[in-house]
Chimera marker file (.cmm) of the C-alpha trace (Angstrom):
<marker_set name="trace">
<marker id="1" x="9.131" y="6.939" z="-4.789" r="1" g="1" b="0" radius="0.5"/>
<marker id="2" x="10.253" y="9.913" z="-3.015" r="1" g="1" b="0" radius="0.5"/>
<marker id="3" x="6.902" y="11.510" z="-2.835" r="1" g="1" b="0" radius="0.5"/>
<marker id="4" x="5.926" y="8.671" z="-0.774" r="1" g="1" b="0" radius="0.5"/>
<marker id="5" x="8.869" y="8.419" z="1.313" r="1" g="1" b="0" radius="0.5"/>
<marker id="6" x="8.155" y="11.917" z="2.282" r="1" g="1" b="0" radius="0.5"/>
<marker id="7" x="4.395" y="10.611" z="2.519" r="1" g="1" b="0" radius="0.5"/>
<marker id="8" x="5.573" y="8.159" z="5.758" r="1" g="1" b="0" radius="0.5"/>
<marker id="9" x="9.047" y="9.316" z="6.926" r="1" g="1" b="0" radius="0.5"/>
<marker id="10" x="9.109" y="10.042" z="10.573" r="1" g="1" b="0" radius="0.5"/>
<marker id="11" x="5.696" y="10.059" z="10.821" r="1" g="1" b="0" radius="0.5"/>
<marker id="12" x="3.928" y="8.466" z="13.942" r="1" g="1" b="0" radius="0.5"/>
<marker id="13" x="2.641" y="5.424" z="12.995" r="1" g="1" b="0" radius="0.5"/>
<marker id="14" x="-0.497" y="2.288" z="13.665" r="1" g="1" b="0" radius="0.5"/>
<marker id="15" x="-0.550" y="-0.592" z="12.265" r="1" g="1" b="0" radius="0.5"/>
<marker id="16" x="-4.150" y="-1.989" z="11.993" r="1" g="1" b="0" radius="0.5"/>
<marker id="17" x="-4.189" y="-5.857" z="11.800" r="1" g="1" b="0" radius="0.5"/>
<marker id="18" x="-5.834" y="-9.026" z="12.679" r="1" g="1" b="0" radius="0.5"/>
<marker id="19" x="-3.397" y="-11.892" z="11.119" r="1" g="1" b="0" radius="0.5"/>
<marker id="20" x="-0.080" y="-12.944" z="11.303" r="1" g="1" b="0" radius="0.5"/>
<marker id="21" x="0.731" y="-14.951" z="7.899" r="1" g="1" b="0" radius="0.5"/>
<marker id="22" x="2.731" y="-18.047" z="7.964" r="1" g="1" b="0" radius="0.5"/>
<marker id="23" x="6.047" y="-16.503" z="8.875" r="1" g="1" b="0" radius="0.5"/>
<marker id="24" x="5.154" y="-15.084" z="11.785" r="1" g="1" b="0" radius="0.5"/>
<marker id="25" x="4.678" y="-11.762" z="9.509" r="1" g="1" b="0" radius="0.5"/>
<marker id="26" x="1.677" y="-8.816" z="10.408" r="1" g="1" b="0" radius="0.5"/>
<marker id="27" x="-0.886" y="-8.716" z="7.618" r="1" g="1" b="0" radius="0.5"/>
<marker id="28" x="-2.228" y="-5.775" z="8.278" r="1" g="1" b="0" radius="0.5"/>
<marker id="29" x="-2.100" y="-1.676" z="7.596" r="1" g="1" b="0" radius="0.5"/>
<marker id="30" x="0.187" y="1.238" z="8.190" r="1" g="1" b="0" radius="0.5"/>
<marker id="31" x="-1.811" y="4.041" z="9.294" r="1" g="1" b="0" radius="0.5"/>
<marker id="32" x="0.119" y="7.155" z="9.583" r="1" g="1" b="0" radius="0.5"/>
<marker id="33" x="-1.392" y="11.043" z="9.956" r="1" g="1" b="0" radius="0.5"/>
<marker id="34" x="-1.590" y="13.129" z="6.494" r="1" g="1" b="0" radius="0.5"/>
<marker id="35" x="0.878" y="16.091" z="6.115" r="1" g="1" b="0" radius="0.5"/>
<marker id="36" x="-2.309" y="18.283" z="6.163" r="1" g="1" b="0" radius="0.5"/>
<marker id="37" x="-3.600" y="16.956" z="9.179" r="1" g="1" b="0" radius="0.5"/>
<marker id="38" x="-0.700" y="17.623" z="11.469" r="1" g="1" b="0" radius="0.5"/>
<marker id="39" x="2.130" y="20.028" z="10.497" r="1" g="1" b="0" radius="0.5"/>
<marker id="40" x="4.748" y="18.358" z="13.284" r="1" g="1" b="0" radius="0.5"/>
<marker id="41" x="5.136" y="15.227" z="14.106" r="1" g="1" b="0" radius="0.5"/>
<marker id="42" x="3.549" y="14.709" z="17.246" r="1" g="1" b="0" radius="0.5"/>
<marker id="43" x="2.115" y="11.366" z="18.432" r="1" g="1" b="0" radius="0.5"/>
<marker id="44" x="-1.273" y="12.853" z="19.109" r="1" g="1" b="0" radius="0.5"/>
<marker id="45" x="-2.343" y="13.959" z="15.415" r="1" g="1" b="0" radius="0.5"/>
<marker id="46" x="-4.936" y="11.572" z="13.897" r="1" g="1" b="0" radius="0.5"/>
<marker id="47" x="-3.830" y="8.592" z="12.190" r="1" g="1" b="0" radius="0.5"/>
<marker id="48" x="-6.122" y="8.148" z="9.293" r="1" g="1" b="0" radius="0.5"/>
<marker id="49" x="-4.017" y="8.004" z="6.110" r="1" g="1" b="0" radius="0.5"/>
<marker id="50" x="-4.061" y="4.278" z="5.054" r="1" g="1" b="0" radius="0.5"/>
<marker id="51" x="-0.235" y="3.605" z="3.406" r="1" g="1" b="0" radius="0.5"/>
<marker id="52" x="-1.181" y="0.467" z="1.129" r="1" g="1" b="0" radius="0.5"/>
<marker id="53" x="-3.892" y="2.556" z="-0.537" r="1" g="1" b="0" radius="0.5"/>
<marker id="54" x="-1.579" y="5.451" z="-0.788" r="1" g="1" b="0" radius="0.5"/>
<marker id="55" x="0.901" y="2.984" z="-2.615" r="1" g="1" b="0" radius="0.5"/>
<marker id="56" x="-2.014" y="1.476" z="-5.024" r="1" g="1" b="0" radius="0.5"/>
<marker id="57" x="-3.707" y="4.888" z="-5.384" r="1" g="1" b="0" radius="0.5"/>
<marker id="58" x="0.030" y="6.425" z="-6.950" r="1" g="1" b="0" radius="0.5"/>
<marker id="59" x="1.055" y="3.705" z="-8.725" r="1" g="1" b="0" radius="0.5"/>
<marker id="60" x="3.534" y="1.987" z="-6.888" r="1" g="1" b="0" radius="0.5"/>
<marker id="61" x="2.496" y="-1.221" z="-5.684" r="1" g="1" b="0" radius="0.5"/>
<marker id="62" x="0.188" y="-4.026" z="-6.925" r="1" g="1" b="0" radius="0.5"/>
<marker id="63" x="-2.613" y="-5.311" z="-5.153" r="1" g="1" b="0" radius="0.5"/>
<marker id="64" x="-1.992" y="-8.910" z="-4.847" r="1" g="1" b="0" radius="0.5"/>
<marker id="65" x="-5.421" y="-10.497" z="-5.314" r="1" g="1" b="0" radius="0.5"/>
<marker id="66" x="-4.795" y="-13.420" z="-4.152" r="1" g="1" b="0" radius="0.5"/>
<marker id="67" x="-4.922" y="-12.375" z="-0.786" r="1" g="1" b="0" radius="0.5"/>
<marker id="68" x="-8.402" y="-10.598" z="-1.463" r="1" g="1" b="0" radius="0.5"/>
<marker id="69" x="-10.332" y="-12.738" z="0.163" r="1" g="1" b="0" radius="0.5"/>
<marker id="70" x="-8.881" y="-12.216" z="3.540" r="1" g="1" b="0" radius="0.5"/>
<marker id="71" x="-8.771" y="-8.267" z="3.492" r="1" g="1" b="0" radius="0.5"/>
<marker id="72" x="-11.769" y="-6.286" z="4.643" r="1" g="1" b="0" radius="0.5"/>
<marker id="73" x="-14.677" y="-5.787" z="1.817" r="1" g="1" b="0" radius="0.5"/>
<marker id="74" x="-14.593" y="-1.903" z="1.848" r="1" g="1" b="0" radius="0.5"/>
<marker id="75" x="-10.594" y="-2.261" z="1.794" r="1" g="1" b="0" radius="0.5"/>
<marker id="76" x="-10.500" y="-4.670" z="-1.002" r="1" g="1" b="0" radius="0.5"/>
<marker id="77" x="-12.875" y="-2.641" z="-2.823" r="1" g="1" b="0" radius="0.5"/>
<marker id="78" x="-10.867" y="0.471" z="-2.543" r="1" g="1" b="0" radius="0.5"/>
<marker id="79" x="-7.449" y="-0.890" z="-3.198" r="1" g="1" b="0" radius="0.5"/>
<marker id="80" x="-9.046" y="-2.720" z="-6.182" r="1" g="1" b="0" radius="0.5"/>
<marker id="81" x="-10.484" y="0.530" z="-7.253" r="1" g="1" b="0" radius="0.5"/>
<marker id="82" x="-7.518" y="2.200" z="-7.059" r="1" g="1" b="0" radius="0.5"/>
<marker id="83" x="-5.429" y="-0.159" z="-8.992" r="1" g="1" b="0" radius="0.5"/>
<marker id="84" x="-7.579" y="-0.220" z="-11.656" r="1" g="1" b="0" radius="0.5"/>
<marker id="85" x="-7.598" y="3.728" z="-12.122" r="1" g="1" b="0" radius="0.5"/>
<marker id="86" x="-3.757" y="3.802" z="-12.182" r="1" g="1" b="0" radius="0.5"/>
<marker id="87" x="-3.760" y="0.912" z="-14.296" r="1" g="1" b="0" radius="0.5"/>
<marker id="88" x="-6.047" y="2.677" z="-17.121" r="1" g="1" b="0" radius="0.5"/>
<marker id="89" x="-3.855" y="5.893" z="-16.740" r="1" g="1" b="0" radius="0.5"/>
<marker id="90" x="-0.512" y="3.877" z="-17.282" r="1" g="1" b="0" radius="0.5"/>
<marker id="91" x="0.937" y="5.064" z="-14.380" r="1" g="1" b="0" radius="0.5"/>
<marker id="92" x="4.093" y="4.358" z="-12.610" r="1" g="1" b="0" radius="0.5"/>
<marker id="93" x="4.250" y="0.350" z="-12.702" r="1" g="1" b="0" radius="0.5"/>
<marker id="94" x="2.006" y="0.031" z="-15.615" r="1" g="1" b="0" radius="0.5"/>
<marker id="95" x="4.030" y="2.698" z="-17.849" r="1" g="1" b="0" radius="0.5"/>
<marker id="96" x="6.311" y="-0.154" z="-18.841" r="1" g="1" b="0" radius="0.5"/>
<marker id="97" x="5.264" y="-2.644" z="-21.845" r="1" g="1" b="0" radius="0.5"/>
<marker id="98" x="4.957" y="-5.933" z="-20.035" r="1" g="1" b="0" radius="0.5"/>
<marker id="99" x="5.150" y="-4.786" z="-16.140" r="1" g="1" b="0" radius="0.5"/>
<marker id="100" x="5.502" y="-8.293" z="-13.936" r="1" g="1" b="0" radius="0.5"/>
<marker id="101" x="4.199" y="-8.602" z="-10.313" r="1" g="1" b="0" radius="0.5"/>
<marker id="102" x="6.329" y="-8.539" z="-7.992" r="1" g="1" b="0" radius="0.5"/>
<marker id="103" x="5.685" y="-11.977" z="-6.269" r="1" g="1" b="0" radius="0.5"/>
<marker id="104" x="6.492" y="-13.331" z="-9.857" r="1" g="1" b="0" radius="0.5"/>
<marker id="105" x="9.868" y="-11.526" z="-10.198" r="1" g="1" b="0" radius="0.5"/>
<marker id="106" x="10.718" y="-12.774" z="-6.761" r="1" g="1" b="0" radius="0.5"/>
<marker id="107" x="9.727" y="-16.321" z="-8.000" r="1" g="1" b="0" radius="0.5"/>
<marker id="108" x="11.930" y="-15.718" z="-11.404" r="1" g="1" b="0" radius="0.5"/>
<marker id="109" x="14.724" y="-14.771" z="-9.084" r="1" g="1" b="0" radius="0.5"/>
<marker id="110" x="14.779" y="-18.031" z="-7.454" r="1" g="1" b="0" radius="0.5"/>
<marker id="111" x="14.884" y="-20.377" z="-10.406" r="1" g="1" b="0" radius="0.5"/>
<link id1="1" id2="2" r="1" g="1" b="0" radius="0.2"/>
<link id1="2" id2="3" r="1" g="1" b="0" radius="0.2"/>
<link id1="3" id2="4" r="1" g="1" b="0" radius="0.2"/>
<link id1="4" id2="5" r="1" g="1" b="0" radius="0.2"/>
<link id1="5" id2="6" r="1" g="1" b="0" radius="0.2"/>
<link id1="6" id2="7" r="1" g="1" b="0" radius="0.2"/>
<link id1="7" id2="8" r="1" g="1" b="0" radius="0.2"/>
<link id1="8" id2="9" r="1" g="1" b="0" radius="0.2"/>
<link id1="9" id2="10" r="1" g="1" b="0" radius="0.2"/>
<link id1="10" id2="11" r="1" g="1" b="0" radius="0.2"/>
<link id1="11" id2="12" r="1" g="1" b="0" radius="0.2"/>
<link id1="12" id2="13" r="1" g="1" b="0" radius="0.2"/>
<link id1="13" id2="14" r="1" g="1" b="0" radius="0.2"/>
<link id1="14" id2="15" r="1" g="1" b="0" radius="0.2"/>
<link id1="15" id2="16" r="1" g="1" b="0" radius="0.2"/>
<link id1="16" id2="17" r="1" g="1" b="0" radius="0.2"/>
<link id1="17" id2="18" r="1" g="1" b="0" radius="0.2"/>
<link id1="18" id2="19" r="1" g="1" b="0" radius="0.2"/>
<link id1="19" id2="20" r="1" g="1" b="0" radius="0.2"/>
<link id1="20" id2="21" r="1" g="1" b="0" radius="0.2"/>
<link id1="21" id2="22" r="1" g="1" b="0" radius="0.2"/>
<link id1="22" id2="23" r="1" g="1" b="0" radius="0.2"/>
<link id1="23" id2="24" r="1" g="1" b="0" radius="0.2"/>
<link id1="24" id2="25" r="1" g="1" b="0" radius="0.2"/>
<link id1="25" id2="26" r="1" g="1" b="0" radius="0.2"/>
<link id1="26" id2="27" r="1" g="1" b="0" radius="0.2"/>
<link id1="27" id2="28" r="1" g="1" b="0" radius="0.2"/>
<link id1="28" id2="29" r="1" g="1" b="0" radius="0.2"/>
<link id1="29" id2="30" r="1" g="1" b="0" radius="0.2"/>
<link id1="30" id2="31" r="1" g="1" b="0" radius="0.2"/>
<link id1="31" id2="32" r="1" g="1" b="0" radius="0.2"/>
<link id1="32" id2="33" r="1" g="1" b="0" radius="0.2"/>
<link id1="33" id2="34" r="1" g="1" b="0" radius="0.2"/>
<link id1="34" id2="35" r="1" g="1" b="0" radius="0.2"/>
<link id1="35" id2="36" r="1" g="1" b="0" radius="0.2"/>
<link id1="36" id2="37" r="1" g="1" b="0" radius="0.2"/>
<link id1="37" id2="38" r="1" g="1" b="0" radius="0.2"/>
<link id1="38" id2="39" r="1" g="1" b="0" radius="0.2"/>
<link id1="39" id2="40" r="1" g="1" b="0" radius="0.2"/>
<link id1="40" id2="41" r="1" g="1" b="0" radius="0.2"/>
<link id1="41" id2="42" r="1" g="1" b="0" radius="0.2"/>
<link id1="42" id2="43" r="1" g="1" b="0" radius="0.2"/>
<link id1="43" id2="44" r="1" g="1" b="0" radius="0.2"/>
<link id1="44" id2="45" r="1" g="1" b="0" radius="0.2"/>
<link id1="45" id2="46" r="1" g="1" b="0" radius="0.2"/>
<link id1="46" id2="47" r="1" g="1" b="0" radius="0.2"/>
<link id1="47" id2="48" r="1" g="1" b="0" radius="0.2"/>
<link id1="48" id2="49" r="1" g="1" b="0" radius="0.2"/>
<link id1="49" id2="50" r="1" g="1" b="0" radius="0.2"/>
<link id1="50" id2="51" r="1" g="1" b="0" radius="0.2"/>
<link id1="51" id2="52" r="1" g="1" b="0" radius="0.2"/>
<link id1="52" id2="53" r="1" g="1" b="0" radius="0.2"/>
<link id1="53" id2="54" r="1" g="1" b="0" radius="0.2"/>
<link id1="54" id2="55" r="1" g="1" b="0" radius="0.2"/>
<link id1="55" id2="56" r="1" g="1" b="0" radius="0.2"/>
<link id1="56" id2="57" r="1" g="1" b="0" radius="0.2"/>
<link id1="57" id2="58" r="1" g="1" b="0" radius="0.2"/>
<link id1="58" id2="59" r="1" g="1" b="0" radius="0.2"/>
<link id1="59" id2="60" r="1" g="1" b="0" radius="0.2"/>
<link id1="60" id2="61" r="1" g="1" b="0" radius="0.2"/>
<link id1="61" id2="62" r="1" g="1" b="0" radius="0.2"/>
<link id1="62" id2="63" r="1" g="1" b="0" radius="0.2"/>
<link id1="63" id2="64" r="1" g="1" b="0" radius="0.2"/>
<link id1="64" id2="65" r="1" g="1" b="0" radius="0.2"/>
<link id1="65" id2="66" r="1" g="1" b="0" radius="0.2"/>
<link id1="66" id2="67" r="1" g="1" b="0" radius="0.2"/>
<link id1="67" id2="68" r="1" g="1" b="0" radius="0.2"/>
<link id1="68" id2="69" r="1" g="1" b="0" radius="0.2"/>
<link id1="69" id2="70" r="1" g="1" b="0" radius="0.2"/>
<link id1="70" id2="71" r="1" g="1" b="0" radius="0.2"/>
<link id1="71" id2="72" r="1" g="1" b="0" radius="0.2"/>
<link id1="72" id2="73" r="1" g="1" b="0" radius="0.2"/>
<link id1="73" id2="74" r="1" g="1" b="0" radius="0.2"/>
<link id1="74" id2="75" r="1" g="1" b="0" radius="0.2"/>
<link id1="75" id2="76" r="1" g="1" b="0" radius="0.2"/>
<link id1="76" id2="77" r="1" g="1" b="0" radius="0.2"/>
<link id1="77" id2="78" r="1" g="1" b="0" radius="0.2"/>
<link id1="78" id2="79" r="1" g="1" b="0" radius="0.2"/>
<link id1="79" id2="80" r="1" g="1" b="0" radius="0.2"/>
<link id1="80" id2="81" r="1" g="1" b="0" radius="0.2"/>
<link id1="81" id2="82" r="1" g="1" b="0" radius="0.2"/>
<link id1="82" id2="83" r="1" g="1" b="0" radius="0.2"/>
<link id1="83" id2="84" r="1" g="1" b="0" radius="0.2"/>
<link id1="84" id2="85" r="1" g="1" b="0" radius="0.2"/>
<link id1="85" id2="86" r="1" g="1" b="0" radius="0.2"/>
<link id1="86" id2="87" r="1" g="1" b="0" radius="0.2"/>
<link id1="87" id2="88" r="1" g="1" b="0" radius="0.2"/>
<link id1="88" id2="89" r="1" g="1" b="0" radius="0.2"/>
<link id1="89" id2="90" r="1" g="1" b="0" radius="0.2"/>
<link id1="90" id2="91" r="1" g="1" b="0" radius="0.2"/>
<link id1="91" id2="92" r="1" g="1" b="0" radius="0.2"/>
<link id1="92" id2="93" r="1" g="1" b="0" radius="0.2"/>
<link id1="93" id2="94" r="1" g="1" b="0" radius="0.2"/>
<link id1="94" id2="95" r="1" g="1" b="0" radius="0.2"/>
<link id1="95" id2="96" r="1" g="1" b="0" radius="0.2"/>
<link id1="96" id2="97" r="1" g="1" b="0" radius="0.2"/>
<link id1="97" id2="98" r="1" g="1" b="0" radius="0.2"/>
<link id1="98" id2="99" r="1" g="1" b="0" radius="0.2"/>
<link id1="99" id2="100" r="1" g="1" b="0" radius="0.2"/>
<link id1="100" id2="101" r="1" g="1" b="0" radius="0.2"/>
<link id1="101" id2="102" r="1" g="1" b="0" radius="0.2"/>
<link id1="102" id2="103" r="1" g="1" b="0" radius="0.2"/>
<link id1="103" id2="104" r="1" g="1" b="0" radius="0.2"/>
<link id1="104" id2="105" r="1" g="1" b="0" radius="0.2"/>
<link id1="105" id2="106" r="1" g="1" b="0" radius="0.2"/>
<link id1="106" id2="107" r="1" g="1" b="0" radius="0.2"/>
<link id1="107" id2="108" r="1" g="1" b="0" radius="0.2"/>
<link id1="108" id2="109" r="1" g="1" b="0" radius="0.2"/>
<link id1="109" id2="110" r="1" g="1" b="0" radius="0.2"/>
<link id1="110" id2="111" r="1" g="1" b="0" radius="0.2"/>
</marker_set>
């Protein structure tokens, strides 16, 4: 988790969207500019590392399909693809024996 705090902290940020979900809330993407790209944090370096893949690509989120059908096809594709590698290597979230979604530990909570 700290590898990808140090990923996104301080960094200038986009957020690429088209939706606002039924709270009010931006579906979208946090674009922010890869360490390699830009050594300071200046507003002009290009914005191009996507921070939802980064978190499926590592390990550290899930990619909730049931929102598939409203993401991009090239994005779904890659955040699928990327889940699936991490899941096969038992990484991070999938290291545990019986690793639960997130939405249904929220859901669990509220019982």
């Amino acid at each position: 988790m700290q590898k990808f705090s140090r990923l996104v902290a301080g960094k200038p940020d986009a957020v690429d969207y088209d939706e606002r979900g039924r709270y009010g809330r931006i579906i979208g993407k946090v674009i922010v500019a890869p360490a390699e790209a830009c050594l300071a944090a200046r507003d002009d370096c290009p914005k191009t590392l996507d921070t939802n893949l980064a978190q499926f690509t590592v390990g550290l989120a899930w990619w909730y399909r049931k929102r598939a059908k409203d993401q991009r096809q090239d994005h779904r594709y890659r955040c699928e693809s990327a889940e699936t590698l991490v899941r096969e290597e038992n990484a991070v979230l999938w290291a545990e024996n019986e690793p639960v979604p997130s939405w249904e530990w929220r859901r669990e909570k509220r019982k």
